[in-house]
C-alpha positions in Angstrom: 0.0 0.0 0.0 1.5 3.8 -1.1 1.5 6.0 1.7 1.1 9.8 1.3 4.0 11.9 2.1 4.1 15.7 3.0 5.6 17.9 0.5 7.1 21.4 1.2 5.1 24.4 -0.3 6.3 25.0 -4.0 7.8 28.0 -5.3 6.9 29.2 -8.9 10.2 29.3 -10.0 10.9 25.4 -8.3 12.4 23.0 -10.9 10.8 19.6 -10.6 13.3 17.3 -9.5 13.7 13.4 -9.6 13.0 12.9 -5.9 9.9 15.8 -6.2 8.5 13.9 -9.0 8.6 10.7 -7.2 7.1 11.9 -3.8 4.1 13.5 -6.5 4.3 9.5 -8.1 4.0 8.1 -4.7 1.3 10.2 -3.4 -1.1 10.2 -6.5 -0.8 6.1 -5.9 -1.9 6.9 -2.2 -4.9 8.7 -3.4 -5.7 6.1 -5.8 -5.8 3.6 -2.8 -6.7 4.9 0.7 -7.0 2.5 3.3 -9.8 0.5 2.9 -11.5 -2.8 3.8 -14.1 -5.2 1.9 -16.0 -7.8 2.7 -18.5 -9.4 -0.3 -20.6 -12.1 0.6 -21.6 -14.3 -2.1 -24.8 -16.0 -3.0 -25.6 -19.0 -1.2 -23.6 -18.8 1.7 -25.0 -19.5 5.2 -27.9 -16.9 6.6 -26.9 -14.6 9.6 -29.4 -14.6 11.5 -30.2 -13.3 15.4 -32.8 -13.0 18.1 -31.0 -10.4 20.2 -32.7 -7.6 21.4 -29.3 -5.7 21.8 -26.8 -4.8 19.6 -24.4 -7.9 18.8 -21.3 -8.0 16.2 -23.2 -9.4 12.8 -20.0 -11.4 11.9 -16.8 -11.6 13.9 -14.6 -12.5 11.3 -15.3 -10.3 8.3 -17.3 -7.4 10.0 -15.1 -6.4 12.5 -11.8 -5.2 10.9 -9.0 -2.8 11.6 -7.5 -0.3 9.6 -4.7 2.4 9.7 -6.1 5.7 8.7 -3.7 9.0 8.0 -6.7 10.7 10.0 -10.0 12.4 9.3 -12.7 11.0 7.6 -13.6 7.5 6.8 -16.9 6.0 4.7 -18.1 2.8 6.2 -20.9 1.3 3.8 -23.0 -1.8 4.5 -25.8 -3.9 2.3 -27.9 -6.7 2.6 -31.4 -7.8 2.1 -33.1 -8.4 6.3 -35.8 -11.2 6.9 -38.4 -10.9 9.5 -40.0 -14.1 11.4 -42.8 -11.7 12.8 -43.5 -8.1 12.1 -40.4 -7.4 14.4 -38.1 -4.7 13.3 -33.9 -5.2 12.6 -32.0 -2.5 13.7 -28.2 -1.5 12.6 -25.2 0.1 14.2 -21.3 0.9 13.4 -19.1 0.8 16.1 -15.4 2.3 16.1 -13.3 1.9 18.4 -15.7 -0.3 20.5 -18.7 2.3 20.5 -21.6 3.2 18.7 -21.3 5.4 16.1 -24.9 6.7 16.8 -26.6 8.3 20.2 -29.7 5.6 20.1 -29.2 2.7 22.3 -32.6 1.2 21.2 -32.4 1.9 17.5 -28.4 2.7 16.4 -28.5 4.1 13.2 -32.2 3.4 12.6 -34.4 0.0 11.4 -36.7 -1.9 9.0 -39.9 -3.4 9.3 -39.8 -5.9 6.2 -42.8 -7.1 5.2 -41.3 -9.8 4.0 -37.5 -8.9 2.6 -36.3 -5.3 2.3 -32.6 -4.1 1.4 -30.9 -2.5 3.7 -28.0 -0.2 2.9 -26.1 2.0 5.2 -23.9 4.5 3.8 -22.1 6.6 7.0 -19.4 9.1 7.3 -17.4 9.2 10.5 -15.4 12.3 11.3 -12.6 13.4 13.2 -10.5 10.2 13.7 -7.0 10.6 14.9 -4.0 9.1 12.4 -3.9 5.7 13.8 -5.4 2.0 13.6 -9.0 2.1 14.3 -11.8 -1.0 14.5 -14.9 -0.9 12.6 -17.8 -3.2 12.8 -21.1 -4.0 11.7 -23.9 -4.7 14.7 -27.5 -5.2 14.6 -30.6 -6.5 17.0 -34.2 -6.9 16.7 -37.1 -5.9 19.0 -39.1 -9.7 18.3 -38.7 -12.9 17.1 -36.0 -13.5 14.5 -34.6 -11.4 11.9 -32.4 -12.7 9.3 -30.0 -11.4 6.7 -30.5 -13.5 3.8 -28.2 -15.4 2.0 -30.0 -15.3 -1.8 -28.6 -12.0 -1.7 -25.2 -10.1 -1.8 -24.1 -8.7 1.8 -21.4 -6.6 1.8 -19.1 -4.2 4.4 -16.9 -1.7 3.4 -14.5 0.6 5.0 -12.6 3.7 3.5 -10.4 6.8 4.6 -12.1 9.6 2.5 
């Protein structure tokens, strides 16, 4: 992975050197591929599937990952299609660090009430982050019964320093 490099201010008169030209090289590469994480689920694979009513990790293997951000922002992007057993609601959060992401303990970053299936796609900018490894996860609950995200569909979990 490129990692960016600070340049000194340029002059107008500055002649573009061979070392200048490859910290340019070398940073262009680095903003062609921030840090990042993804995590596609294919079709077919087993169902996740809970009956907690408060927030749990979704997958502790692929939806819980570390990255080492330059600091500032970072995109963190989720999709799948959620199940109901009843006419319970799922409900999703993003936790960094170990915390959520949102203020709601009973709803994180809000919920569905699928009538039978209904897509689900979070798409959530967190600020501020200091330069420095930082774990991001994917949790969710439900209020009754079971909810289910279903494996005829595509799930997938992003991460990305904007």
């Amino acid at each position: 992975m490129a990692t960016w490099t600070d340049i000194d201010a340029f002059t107008a008169s500055q002649l573009l050197t061979k070392d200048l030209a490859e910290l340019l090289r070398t940073n262009q590469d680095f903003l062609k591929n921030p840090p990042s994480y993804l995590y596609t689920r294919g079709f077919g694979d087993a169902d996740y599937t809970t009956v907690a009513v408060a927030f749990e990790l979704i997958d502790g293997t692929n939806m819980d990952e570390t990255i080492t951000t330059f600091g500032g922002d970072v995109i963190v992007r989720f999709s799948a299609r959620l199940l109901h057993s009843t006419t319970g609601w799922g409900y999703f959060e993003i936790y960094v660090d170990g915390s959520p992401i949102s203020n709601d303990t009973d709803t994180g970053l809000g919920g569905i009430r699928p009538t039978y299936a209904e897509n689900v796609a979070i798409h959530k900018r967190v600020t501020g982050l200091a330069a420095g490894s930082h774990t991001f996860a994917m949790y969710w609950q439900t209020d009754t019964g079971t909810a289910t995200l279903d494996r005829d569909s595509m799930i997938q979990f992003e991460i990305r320093e904007d």
